[in-house]
C-alpha positions in Angstrom: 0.0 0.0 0.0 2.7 2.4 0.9 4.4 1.7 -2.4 0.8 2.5 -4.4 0.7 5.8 -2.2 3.5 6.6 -3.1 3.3 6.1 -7.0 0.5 8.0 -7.0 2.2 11.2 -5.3 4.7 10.9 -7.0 3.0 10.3 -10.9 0.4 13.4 -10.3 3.3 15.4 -8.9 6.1 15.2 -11.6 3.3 16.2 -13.8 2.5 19.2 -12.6 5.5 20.5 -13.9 4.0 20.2 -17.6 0.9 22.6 -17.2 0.3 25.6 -19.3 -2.7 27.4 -20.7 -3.2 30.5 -23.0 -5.5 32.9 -21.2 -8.8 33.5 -23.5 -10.3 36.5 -24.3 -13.3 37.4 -26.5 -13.4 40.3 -28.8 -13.9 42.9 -26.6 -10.9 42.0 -24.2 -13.1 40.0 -21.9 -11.1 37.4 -20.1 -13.1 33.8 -20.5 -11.0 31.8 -18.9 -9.7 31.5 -15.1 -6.8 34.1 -14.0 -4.6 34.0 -10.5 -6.8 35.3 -7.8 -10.1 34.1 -9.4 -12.4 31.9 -7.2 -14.7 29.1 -8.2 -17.6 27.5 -7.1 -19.6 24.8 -8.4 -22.8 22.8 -9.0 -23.2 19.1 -10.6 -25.4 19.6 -13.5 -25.9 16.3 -13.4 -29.8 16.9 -12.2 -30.4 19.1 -14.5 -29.4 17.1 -17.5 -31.7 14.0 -16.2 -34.6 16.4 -15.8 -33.9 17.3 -18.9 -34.0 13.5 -20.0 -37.4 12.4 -18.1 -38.9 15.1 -20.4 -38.7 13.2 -23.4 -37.9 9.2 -22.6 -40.1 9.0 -19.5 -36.7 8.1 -17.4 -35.7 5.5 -19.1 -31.6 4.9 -19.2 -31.1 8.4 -18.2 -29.6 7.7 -14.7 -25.8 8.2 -14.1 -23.9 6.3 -12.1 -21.9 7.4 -9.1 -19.2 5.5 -7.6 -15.8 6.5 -5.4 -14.4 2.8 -4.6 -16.9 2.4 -1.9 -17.1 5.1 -0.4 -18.7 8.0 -2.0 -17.3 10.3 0.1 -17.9 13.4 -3.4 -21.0 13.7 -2.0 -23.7 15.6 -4.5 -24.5 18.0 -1.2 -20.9 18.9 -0.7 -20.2 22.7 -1.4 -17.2 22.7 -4.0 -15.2 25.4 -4.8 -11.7 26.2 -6.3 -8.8 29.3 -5.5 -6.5 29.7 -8.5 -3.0 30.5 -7.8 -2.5 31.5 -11.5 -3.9 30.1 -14.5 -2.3 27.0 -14.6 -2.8 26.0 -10.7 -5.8 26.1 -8.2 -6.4 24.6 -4.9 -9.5 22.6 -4.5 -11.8 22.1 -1.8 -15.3 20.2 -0.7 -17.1 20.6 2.6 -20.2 19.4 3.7 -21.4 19.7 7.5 -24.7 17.8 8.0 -26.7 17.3 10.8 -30.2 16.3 10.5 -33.7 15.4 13.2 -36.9 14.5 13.2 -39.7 13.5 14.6 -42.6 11.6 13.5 -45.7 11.1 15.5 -48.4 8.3 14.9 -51.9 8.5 16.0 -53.4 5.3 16.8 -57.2 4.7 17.9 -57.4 2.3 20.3 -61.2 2.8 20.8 -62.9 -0.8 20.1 -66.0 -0.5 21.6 -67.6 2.4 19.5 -66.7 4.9 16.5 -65.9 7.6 19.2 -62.0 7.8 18.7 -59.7 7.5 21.2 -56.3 8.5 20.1 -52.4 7.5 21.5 -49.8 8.9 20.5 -46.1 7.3 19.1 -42.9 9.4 18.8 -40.3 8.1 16.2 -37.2 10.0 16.7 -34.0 10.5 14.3 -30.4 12.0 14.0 -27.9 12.1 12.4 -24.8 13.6 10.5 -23.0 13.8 7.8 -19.2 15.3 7.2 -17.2 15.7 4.5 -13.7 17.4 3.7 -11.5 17.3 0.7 -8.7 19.0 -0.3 -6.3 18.7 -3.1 -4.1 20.5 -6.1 -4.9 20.7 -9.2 -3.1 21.8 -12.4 -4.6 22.3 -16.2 -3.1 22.9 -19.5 -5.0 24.1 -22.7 -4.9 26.9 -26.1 -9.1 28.0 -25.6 -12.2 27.7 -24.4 -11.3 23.5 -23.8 -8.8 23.1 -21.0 -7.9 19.6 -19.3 -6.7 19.5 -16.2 -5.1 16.6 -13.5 -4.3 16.6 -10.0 -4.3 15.1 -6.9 -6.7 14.9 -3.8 -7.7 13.5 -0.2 -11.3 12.9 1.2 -12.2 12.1 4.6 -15.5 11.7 5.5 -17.7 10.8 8.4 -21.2 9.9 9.2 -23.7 7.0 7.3 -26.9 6.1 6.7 -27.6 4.8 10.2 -29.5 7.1 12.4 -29.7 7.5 15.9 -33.1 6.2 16.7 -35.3 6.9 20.0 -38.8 5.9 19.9 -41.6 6.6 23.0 -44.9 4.5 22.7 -47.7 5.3 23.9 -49.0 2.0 25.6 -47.5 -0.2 27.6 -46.2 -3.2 26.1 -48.4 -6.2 27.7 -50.9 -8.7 26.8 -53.8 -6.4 25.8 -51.5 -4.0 23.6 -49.0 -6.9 22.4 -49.4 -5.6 18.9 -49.0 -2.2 19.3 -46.0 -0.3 17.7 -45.5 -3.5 15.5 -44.2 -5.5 18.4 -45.5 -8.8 17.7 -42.0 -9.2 17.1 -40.7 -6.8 19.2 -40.5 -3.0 18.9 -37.5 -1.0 18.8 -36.7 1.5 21.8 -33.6 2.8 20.4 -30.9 2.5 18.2 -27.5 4.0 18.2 -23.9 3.3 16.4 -23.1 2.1 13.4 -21.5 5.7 11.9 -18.8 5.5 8.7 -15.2 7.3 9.0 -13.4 7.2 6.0 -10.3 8.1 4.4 -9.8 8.7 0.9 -6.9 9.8 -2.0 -7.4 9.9 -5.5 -5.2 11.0 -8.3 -7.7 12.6 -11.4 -8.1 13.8 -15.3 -10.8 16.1 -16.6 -11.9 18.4 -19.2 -13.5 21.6 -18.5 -15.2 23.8 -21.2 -15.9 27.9 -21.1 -18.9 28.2 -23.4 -19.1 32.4 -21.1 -16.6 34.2 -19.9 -15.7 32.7 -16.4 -18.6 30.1 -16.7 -17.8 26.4 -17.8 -19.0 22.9 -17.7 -16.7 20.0 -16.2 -16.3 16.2 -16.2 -13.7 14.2 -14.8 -12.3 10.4 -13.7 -10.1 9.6 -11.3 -8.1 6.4 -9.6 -8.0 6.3 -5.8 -7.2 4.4 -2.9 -10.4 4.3 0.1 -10.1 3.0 3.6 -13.8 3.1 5.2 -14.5 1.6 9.0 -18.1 1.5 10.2 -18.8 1.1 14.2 -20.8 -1.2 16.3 -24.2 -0.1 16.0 -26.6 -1.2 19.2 -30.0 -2.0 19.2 -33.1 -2.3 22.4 -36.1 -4.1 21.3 -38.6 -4.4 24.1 -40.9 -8.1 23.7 -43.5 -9.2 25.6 -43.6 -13.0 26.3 -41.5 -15.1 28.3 -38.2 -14.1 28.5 -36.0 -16.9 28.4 -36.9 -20.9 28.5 -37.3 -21.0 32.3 -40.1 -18.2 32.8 -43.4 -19.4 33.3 -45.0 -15.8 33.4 -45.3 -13.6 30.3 -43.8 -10.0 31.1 -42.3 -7.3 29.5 -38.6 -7.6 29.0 -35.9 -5.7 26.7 -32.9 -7.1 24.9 -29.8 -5.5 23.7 -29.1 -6.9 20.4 -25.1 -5.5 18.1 -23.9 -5.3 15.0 -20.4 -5.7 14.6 -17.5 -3.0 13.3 -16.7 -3.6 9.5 -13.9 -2.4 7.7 -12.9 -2.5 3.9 -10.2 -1.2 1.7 -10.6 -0.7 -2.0 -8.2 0.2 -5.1 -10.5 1.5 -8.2 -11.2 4.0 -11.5 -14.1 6.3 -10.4 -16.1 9.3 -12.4 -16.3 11.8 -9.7 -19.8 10.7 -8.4 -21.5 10.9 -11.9 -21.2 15.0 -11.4 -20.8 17.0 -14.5 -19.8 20.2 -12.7 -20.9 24.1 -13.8 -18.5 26.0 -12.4 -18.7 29.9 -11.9 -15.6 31.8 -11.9 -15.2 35.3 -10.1 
């Protein structure tokens, strides 16, 4: 692994040394293209373009793909921007700082004896958050409006798709309301654990196009390296029954139940989440 890292600094690195654009400039001396001090910021198009799409083939085959070795840490909610140096370098960046709750409350009528209702009320909360950070150099070359460009970065990210959970019911679990909540087989009390950290470097090639001064449309690919670890996640299910072989009364009991940590490690090509960046130049 050390011996891959260190191809990879050392291939996006000597190339730097080969970069060089022409700076653009329409007819009336407007500069088109990106000069030192300039800042960028930018959006994936891709939405756009598959709106576009349903319009005419009803969704069908319109969907890119997006894929980072299996990570994904180029998240499409990330803000991305760039500072250029000069007009052959620029400094990259993505940050995204997410953290998200909710609450959901069900009504149930527990009124069985006439149409009057008789409402209780379930709380289903989540949380959760999301991080990402990336930085990296990046170097371009080109004589007009079409300009490639290569570099190098590093993602971490942290976070997942597995919310903190905390739900309040409002029966007791027991022999009248044993379905309630959905706990014929048990109903979830809370659930916590399980969050992603990863770690991520990728060497990458693009092309970028100005179709208006200091505005142009991007795609790239890349080949990194990803190192992802996901903690133990714990879950508390509250039954009612007997709770183990020797009871011989029904009650109301909880158990405990974990998932276990997970790691992986993956080498890959990868298309920069699918993203087909506008970027705006100032």
């Amino acid at each position: 692994m050390k011996k891959t890292l260190f191809f990879v600094t050392a291939l996006f690195t000597g190339a730097v040394a080969f970069g060089q654009t022409t700076e653009v400039k329409e007819a009336d001396g407007t500069v088109v293209t990106p000069q030192a001090g300039d800042w960028a910021v930018g959006m994936n198009a891709a939405p756009l373009f598959n709106y576009v799409g349903n319009m005419f083939n009803g969704s069908t085959g319109n969907t890119l793909n997006t894929a980072f070795v299996n990570q994904t840490p180029q998240s499409a909610n990330a803000i991305y921007g760039k500072y250029f140096v000069d007009e052959n370098t620029a400094y990259r960046g993505q940050l995204r700082l997410m953290q998200r709750s909710g609450t959901s409350i069900v009504l149930t009528d527990t009124n069985t004896i006439n149409s009057t209702p008789s409402y209780v009320e379930d709380k289903y909360k989540q949380s959760g958050a999301n991080v990402v950070l990336g930085f990296g150099l990046e170097k371009r070359r080109g004589h007009n409006r079409l300009q490639g460009y290569y570099g190098a970065e590093a993602l971490i990210t942290f976070g997942g798709v597995n919310p903190k959970v905390k739900n309040e019911y409002g029966v007791a679990l027991d022999s009248v309301n044993i379905a309630h909540g959905g706990a014929v087989n048990g109903r979830v009390i809370e659930a916590k654990g399980g969050a992603t950290f990863g770690v991520g470097v990728r060497g990458f090639i693009g092309a970028e196009y100005f179709f208006a001064p200091k505005i142009s449309i991007a795609a790239e690919y890349g080949w990194g390296l990803s190192y992802a670890k996901t903690g133990e996640r714990t879950t508390k299910t509250q039954y009612y029954g007997f709770e183990n072989s020797s009871a011989t009364t029904k009650t109301t009991y909880e158990v405990e139940t974990k998932t276990g940590k997970s790691s992986s490690f993956g080498i890959d090509t990868d298309n920069f989440g699918g993203a087909i960046r506008l970027m705006f130049h100032f």
